[in-house]
C-alpha positions as CSV (number, residue, x, y, z in Angstrom):
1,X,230.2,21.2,-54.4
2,X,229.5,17.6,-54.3
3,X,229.6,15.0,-51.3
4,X,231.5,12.1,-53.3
5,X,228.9,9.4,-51.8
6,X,228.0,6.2,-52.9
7,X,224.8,7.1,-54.5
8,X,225.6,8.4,-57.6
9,X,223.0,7.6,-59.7
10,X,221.9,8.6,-63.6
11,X,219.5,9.7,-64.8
12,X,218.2,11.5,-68.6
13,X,215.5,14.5,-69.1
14,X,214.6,16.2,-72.2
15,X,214.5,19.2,-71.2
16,X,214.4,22.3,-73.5
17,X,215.7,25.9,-72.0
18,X,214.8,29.2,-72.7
19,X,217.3,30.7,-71.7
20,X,219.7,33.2,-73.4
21,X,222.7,31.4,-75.2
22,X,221.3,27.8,-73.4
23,X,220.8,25.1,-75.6
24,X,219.6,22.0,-75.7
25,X,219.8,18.8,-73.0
26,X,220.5,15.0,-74.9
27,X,217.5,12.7,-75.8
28,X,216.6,10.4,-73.1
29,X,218.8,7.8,-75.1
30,X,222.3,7.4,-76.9
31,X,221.7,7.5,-80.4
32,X,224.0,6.0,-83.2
33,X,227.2,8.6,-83.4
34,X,227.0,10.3,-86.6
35,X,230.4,12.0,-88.1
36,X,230.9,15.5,-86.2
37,X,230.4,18.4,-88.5
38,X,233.5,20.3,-89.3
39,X,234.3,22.9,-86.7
40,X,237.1,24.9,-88.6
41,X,240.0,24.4,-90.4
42,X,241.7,25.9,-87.5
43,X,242.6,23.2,-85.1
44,X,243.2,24.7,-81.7
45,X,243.1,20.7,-80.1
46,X,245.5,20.0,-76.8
47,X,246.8,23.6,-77.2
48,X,247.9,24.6,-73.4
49,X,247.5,28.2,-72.3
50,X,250.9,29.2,-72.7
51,X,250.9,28.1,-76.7
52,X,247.5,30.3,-77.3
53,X,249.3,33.4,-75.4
54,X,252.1,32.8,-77.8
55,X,250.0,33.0,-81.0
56,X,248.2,36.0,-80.1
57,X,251.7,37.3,-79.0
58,X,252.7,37.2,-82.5
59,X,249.9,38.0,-84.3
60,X,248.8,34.4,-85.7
61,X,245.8,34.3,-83.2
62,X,243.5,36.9,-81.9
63,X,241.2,36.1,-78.9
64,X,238.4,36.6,-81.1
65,X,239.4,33.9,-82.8
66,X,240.3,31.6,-80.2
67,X,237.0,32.4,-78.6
68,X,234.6,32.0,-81.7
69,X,236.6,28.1,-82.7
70,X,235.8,26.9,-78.6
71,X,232.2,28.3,-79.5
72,X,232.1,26.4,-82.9
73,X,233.1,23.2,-81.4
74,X,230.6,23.4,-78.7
75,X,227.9,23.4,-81.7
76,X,230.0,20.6,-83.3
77,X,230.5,18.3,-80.1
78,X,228.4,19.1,-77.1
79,X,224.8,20.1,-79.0
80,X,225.5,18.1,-82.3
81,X,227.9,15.3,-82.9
82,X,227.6,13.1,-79.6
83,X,226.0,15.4,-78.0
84,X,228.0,15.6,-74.5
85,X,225.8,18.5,-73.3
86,X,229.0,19.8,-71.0
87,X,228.0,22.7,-72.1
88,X,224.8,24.1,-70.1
89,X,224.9,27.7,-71.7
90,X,227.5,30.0,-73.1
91,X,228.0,33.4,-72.7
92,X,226.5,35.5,-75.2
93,X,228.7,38.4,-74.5
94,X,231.9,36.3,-74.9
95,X,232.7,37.5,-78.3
96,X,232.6,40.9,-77.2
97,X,234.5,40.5,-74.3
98,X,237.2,38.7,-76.6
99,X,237.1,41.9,-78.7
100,X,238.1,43.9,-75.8
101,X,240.6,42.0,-75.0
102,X,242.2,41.8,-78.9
103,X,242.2,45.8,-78.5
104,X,243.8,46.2,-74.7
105,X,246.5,43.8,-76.2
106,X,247.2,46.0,-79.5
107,X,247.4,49.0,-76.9
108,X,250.0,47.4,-75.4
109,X,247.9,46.4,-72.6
110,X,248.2,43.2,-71.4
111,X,245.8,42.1,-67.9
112,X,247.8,39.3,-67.0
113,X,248.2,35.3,-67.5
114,X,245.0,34.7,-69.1
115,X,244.6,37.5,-71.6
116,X,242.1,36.6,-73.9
117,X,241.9,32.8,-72.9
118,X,238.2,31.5,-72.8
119,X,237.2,29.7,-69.9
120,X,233.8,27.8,-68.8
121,X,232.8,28.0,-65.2
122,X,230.7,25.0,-63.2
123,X,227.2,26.4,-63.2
124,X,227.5,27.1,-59.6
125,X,229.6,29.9,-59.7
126,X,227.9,33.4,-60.0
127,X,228.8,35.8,-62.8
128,X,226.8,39.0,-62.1
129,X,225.8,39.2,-66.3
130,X,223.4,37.7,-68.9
131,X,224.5,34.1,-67.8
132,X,222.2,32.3,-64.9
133,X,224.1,30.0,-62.4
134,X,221.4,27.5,-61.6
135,X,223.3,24.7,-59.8
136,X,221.4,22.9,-62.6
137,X,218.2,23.6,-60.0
138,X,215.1,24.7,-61.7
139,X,214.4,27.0,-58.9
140,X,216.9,28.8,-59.7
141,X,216.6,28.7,-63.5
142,X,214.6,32.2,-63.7
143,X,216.8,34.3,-60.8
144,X,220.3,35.3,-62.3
145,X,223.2,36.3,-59.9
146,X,223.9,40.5,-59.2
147,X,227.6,39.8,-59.0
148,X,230.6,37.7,-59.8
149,X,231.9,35.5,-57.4
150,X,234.9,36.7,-56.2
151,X,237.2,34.3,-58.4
152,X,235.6,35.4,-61.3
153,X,236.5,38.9,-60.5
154,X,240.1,37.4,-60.1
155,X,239.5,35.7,-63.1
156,X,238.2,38.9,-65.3
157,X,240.9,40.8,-63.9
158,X,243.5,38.7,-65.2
159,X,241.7,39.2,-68.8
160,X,239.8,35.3,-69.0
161,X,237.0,35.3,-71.4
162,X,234.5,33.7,-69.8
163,X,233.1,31.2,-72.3
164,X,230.2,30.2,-70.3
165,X,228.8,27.5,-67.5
166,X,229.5,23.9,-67.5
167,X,226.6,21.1,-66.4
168,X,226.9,19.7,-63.0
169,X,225.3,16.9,-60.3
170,X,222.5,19.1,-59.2
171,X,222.7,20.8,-56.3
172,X,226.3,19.6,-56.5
173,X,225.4,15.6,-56.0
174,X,224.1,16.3,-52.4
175,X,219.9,16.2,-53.2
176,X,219.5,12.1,-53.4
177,X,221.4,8.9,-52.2
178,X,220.0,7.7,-55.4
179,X,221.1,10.9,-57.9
180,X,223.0,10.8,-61.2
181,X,226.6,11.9,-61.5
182,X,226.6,14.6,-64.4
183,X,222.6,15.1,-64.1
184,X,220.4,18.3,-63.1
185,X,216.9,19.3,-64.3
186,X,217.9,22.2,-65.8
187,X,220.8,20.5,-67.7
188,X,220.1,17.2,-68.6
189,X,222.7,13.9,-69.0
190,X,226.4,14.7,-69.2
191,X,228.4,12.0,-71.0
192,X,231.4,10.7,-71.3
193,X,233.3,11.9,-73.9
194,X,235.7,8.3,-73.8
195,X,232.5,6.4,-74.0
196,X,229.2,7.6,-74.2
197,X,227.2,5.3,-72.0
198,X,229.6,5.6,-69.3
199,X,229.8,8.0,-66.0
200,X,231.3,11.7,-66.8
201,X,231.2,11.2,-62.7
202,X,230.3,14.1,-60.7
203,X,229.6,16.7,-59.6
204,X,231.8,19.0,-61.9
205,X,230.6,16.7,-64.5
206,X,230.8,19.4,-67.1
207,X,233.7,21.1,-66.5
208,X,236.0,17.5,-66.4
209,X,233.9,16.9,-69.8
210,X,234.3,19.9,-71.3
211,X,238.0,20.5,-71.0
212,X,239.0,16.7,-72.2
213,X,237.0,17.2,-75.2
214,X,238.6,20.7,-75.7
215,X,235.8,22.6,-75.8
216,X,237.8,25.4,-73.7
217,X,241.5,26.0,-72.8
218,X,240.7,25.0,-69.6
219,X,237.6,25.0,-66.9
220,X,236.5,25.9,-63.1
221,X,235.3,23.0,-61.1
222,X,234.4,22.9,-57.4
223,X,234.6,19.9,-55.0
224,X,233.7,19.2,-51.3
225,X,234.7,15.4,-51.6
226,X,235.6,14.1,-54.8
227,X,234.1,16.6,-57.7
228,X,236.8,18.0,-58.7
229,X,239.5,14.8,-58.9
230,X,236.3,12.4,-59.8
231,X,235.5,14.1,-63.0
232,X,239.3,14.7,-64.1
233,X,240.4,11.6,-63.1
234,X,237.3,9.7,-65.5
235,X,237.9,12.8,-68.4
236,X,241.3,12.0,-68.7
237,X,242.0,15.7,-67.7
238,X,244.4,17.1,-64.2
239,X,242.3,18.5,-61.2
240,X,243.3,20.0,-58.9
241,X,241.7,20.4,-55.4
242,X,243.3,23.4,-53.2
243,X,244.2,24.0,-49.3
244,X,240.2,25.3,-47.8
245,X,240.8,28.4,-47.8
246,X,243.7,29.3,-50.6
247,X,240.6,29.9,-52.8
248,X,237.9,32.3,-52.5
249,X,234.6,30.3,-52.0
250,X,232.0,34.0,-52.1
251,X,229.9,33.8,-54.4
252,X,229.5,30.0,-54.9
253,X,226.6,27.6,-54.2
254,X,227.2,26.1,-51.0
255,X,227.4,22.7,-49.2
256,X,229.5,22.8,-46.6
257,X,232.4,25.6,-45.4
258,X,234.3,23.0,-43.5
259,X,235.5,21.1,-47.1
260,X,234.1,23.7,-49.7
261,X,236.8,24.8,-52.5
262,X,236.8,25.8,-55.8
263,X,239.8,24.4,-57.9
264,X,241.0,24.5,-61.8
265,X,240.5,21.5,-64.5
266,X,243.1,21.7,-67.2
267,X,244.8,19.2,-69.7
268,X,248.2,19.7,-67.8
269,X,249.2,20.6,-64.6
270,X,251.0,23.4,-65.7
271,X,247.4,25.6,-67.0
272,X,246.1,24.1,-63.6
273,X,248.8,26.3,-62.0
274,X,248.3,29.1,-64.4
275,X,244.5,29.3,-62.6
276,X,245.7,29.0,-59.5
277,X,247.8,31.8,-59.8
278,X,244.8,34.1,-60.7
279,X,242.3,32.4,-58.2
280,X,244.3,32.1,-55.0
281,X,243.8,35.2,-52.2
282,X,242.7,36.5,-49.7
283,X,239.2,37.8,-49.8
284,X,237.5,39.2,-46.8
285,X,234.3,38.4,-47.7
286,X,235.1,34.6,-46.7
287,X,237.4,34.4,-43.4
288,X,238.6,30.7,-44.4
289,X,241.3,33.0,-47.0
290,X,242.6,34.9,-44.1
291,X,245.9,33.5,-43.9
292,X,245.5,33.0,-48.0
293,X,247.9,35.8,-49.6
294,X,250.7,34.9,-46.9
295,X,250.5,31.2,-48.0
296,X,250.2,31.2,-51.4
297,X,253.4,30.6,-53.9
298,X,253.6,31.5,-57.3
299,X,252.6,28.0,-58.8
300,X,253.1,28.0,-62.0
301,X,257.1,29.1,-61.1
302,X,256.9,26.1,-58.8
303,X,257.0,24.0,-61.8
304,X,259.9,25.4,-63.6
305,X,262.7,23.1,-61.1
306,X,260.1,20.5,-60.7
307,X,261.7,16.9,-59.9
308,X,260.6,13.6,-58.4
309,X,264.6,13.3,-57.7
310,X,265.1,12.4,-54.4
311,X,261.8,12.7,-53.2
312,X,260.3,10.2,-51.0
313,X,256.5,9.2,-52.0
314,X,254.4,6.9,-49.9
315,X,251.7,4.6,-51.9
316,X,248.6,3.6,-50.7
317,X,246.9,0.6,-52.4
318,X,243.8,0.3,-50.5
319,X,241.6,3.2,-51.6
320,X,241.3,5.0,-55.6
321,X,240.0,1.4,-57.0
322,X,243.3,-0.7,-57.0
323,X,241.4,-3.9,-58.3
324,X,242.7,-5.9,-61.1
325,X,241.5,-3.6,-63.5
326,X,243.9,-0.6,-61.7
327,X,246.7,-2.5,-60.3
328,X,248.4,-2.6,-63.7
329,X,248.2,0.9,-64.2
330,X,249.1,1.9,-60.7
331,X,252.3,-0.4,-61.2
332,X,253.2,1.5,-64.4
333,X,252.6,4.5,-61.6
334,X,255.2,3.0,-59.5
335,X,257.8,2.8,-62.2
336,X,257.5,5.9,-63.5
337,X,258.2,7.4,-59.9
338,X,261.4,5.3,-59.7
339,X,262.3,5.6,-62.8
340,X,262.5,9.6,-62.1
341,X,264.5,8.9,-59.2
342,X,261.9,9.0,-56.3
343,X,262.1,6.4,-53.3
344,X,259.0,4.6,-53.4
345,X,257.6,3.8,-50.1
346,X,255.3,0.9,-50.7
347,X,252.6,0.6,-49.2
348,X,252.1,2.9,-46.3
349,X,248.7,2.7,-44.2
350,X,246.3,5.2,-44.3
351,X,243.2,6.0,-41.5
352,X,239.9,3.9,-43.5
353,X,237.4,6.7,-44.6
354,X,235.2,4.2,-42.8
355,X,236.4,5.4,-39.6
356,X,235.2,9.3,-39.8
357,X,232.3,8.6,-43.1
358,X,229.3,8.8,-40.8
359,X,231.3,11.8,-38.8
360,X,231.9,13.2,-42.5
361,X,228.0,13.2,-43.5
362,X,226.9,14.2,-40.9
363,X,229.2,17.6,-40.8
364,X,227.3,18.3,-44.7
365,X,223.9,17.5,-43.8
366,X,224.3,20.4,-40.8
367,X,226.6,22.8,-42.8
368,X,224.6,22.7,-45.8
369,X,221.5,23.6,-44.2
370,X,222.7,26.6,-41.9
371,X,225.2,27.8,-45.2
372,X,222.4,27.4,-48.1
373,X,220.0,29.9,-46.1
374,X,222.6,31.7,-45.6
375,X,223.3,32.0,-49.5
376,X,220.2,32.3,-50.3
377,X,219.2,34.9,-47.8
378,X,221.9,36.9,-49.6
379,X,221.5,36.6,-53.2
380,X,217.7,37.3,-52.9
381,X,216.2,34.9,-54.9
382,X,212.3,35.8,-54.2
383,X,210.4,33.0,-52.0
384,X,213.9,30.8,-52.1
385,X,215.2,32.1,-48.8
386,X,215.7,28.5,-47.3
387,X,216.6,24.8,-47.7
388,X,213.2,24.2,-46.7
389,X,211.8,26.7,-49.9
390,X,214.1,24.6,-52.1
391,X,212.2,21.4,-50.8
392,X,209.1,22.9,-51.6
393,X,209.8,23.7,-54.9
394,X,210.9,20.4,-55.9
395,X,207.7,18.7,-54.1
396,X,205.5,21.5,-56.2
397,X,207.5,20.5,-59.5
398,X,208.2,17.2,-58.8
399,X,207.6,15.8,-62.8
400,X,210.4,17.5,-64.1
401,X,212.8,17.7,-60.5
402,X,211.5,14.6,-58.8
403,X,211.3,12.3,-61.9
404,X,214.2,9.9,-61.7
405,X,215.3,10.4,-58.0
406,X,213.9,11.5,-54.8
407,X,215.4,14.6,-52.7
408,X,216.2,12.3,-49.4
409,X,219.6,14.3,-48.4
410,X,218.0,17.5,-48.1
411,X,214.8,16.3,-46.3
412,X,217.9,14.6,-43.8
413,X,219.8,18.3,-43.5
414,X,216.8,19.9,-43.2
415,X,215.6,17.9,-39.9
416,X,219.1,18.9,-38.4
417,X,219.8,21.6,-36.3
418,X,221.9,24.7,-35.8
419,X,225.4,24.5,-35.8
420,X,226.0,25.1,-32.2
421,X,224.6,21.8,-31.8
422,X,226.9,19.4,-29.9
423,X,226.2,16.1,-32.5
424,X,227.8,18.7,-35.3
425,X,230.6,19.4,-33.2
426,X,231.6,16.1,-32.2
427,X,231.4,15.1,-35.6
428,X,233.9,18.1,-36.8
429,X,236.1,17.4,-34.6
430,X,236.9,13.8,-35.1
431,X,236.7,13.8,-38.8
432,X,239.0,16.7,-38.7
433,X,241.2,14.9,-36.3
434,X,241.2,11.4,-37.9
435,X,241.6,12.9,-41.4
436,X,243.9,15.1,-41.2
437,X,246.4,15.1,-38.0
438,X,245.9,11.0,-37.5
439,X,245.5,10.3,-41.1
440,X,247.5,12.4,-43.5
441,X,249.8,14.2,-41.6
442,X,250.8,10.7,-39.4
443,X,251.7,8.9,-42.5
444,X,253.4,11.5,-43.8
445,X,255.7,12.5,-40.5
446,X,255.3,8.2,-39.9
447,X,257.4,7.8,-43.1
448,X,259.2,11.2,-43.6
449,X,257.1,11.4,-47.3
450,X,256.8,14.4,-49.7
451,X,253.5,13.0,-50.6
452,X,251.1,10.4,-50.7
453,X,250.3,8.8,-54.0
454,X,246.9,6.4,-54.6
455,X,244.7,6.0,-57.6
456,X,242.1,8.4,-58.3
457,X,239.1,6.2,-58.8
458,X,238.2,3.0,-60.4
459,X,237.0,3.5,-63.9
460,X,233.7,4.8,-65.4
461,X,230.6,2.9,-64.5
462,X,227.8,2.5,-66.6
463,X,225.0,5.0,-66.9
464,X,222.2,2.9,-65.3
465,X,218.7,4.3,-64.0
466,X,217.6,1.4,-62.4
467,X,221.5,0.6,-60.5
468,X,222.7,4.2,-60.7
469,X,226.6,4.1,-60.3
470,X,227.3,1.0,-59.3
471,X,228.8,2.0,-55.9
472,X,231.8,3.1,-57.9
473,X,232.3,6.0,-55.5
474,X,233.5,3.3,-53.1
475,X,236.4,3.3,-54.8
476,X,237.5,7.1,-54.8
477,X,240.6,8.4,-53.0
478,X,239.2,11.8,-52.3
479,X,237.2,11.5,-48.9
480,X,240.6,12.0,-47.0
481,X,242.5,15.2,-48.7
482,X,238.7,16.4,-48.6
483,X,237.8,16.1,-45.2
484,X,241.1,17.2,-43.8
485,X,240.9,20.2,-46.5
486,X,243.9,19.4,-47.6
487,X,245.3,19.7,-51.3
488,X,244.9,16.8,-53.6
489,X,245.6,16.8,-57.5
490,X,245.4,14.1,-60.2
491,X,247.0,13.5,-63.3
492,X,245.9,11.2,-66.2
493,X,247.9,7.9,-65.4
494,X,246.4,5.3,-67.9
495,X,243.1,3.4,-69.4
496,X,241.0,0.4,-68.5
497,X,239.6,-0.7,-71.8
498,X,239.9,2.8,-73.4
499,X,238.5,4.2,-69.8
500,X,240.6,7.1,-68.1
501,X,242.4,6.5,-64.4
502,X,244.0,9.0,-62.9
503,X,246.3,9.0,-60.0
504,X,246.2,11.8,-57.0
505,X,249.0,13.3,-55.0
506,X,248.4,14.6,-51.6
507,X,249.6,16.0,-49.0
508,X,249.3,18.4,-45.7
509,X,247.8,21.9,-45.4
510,X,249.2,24.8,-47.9
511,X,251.6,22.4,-49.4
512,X,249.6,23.0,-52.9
513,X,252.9,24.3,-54.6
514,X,254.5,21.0,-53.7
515,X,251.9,18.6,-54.5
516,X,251.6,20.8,-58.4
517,X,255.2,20.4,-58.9
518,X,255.5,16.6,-58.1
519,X,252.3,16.0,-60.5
520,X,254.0,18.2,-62.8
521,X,257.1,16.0,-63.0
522,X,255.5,12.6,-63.0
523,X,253.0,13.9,-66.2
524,X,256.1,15.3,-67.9
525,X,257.4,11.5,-67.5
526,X,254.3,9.7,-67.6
527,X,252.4,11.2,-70.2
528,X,249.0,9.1,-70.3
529,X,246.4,11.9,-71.8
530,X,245.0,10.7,-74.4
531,X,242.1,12.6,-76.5
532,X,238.6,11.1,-76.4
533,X,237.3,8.4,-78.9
534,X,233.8,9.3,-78.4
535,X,233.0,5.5,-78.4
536,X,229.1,4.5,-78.3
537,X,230.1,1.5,-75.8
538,X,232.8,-0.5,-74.8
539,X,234.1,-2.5,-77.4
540,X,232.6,-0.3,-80.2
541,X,235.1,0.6,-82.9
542,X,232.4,3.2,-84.4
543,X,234.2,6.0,-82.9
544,X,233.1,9.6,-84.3
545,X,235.3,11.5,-86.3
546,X,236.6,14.9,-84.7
547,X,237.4,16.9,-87.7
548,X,239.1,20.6,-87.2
């Protein structure tokens, strides 16, 4: 789960995998954008969750089906086409599984909300099958998982085909200052599916990708500041980042237990709710979800009465890239909201991330030491017990890990100490303090708000190996829901020269039903998703063809 800093940087290998139902990563360069090939006649484009259970309900749809047209358009799109390479591997049991599922639903037998729906998981999330979850790390490319994570049990349970993993930031965009948004050795370049040469952002690069593109009815991401609402918010898709410990982490790569979380990316907020459902617990293999099954809600329900009526909404204009560039869109933000009968509050004052950044850091750099041993102690990968293995590794295969980008952050977390040091705690304490109970929560008691309301993030940089992001992640909105663990969601609010913004809704701890119903109602009024053009560049009218 990625640390949202401003050294995003990119980065392309050609890589070739052997690994089961893997395929391949993109040339080192774009490439003129040939016509996609046909998929299917079937067209199963923007369809939400709810209109693919009805279909199998009555018999015009079969999971089988549903299953084998996302596997065909991940042929079409993400290895051929424009090659987005989402996509790291899918599942080569999925069919199977879909078959399964087709038969427990003719028996009468139905699991629950996601019966036969096929859905990818960031490659940092185990599944104990034939799939490998890498973290797109090549030291990890040969040692698969022995069990699910516990949300994929939840997620199994509930009858989800598991299509397969999506790409991500290695090591979840905490190895380099310097690293690419949407890169890892194992995976290769992820691209944007809006336009090709700019940032799918990171570090649930994939996932965002894969769902805007509709390459699956809807996708897993995880975030620890920013890669979760990043990746939507530049896809065009909803994201949605929990309460820290409403969600299961076990079973999930690691950076830091203070801000870790797994959350759902979905065209609309309503499938984003549908996941949450299945995903949210408590699990006693990770005490953060103690108090999980007493404060969870039934989300998607939370949506049925949702209204903006009424409800007061503070916006803040000086983080999520409010430039010329979003000001416009934010605006048409602003009206909507109004328009829907919400008193705008405008602008209210949040803490500056400036004041608990370094605080922030230095919280990951300690966690993510002490909690990757600890992970990898437990999954027992052989001579990988350690960060300080994992630094090895990448010094002994440093042409195809070290190529573009250096490994700086974890040489920094490994020179830290334990976690009873008394630097780490300091540093806890005030960024949990000025985040959270001086930041959110005092704007929000300050102006008697339902939420907060600010854009996502500025718009997609540029791929660039030699300038990297462009400092773009200056401009992100995520660092104070994150650090305060608080619940944060954004929703597709408009476009910057075809380019996706979003804009995110926050607000205090376990208030996730509330912040999904107030997204809900201002999409339902909004409505700014758009599909991809699959544009070369800016300005380029050769857009590719996706044909059913």
């Amino acid at each position: 789960m990625d640390h949202a800093n401003p050294g995003r940087r990119f980065a392309v290998l050609l890589l070739f995998l052997a690994v089961v139902g893997c395929h391949q990563a993109p040339p080192p360069s774009p490439k003129p954008v040939a016509p996609l090939p046909a998929v299917a006649a079937l067209d199963l484009s923007e369809l939400d969750i709810e209109a693919l259970q009805q279909k199998m309900q009555d018999g015009s749809l079969s999971s089988r089906r549903i299953t084998q047209w996302y596997l065909d358009r991940i042929a079409a799109i993400d290895d051929a086409g424009p090659r987005l390479n989402a996509v790291i591997a899918t599942n080569p049991e999925a069919l199977v599984i879909a078959d399964q599922l087709d038969s427990e639903r003719r028996a009468g037998k139905l699991r629950g909300q996601l019966h036969g729906i096929p859905i990818l998981l960031k490659d940092n999330i185990e599944t104990g099958d034939r799939q490998l979850t890498t973290v797109g790390s090549l030291a990890l490319s040969h040692a698969p998982a022995v069990r699910d994570a516990e949300i994929v049990r939840r997620l199994r349970d509930a009858g989800a085909v598991i299509l397969g993993k999506t790409n991500l930031s290695e090591w979840a965009n905490f190895r380099s200052s310097r690293s690419s948004s949407g890169w890892s050795a194992v995976g290769g370049q992820t691209r944007n599916p809006y336009v090709l040469d700019r940032t799918p952002c990171g570090s649930s690069s994939g996932s965002g990708v894969a769902v805007s593109a509709n390459l699956a009815a809807a996708a897993i991401g995880t975030e620890t500041d920013g890669s979760v609402v990043c990746p939507a918010s530049v896809n065009g898709v909803v994201g949605f980042k929990p309460t820290v410990g409403l969600v299961s982490r076990r079973g999930i790569v690691p950076i830091a237990h203070s801000q870790d979380t797994a959350g759902p990316m979905a065209r609309t907020v309503a499938d984003a709710a549908i996941l949450l459902d299945v995903m949210a617990g408590t699990d006693l293999g990770d005490p953060a979800t103690t108090d999980a099954d007493v404060r969870r809600a039934s989300f998607r329900a939370a949506l049925d009465q949702a209204s903006l009526r009424g409800r007061r909404i503070g916006i803040v204009r000086s983080i999520g890239g409010n430039d010329d560039r979003g000001k416009p869109i934010l605006e048409s933000v602003i009206a909507t909201l109004r328009a829907q009968g919400a008193e705008v509050i405008d602008p209210v004052e949040l803490r500056p991330d400036a004041d608990y950044a370094s605080d922030e850091f230095t919280v990951l750099l300690y966690e993510f030491k002490a909690d990757l041993g600890t992970y990898l102690k437990e999954r027992g990968v052989d001579s990988l017990t350690s960060l300080a293995d994992v630094i090895a590794f990448n010094e002994r295969e440093a042409k195809r890990e070290l190529r573009w980008f250096g490994q700086e952050i974890l040489l920094q977390a490994q020179g830290k100490g334990g976690l009873d040091s008394a630097k780490y705690r300091v540093a806890l304490e005030r960024a949990k303090r000025l985040s959270g109970p001086e930041g959110i929560d005092a704007v929000l008691r300050k102006h008697k708000l339902d939420a907060v309301v600010a854009l996502t993030a500025s718009p997609a940089s540029s791929v660039d190996l030699v300038n990297g992001d462009n400092g773009a992640s200056a401009f992100y909105s995520s660092t104070s829901a994150a650090v305060a663990g608080y619940p944060s969601v954004t929703v597709p609010a408009g476009f910057v020269h075809g380019l996706p913004v979003g804009v995110s809704f926050f607000a205090g701890a376990w208030q996730d039903a509330q912040v999904l119903a107030l997204a809900h109602a201002f999409e339902n009024a909004h409505a700014a998703r758009r599909q991809p053009a699959y544009l070369q560049t800016i300005g380029d009218s050769r857009a590719a063809p996706v044909r059913p």
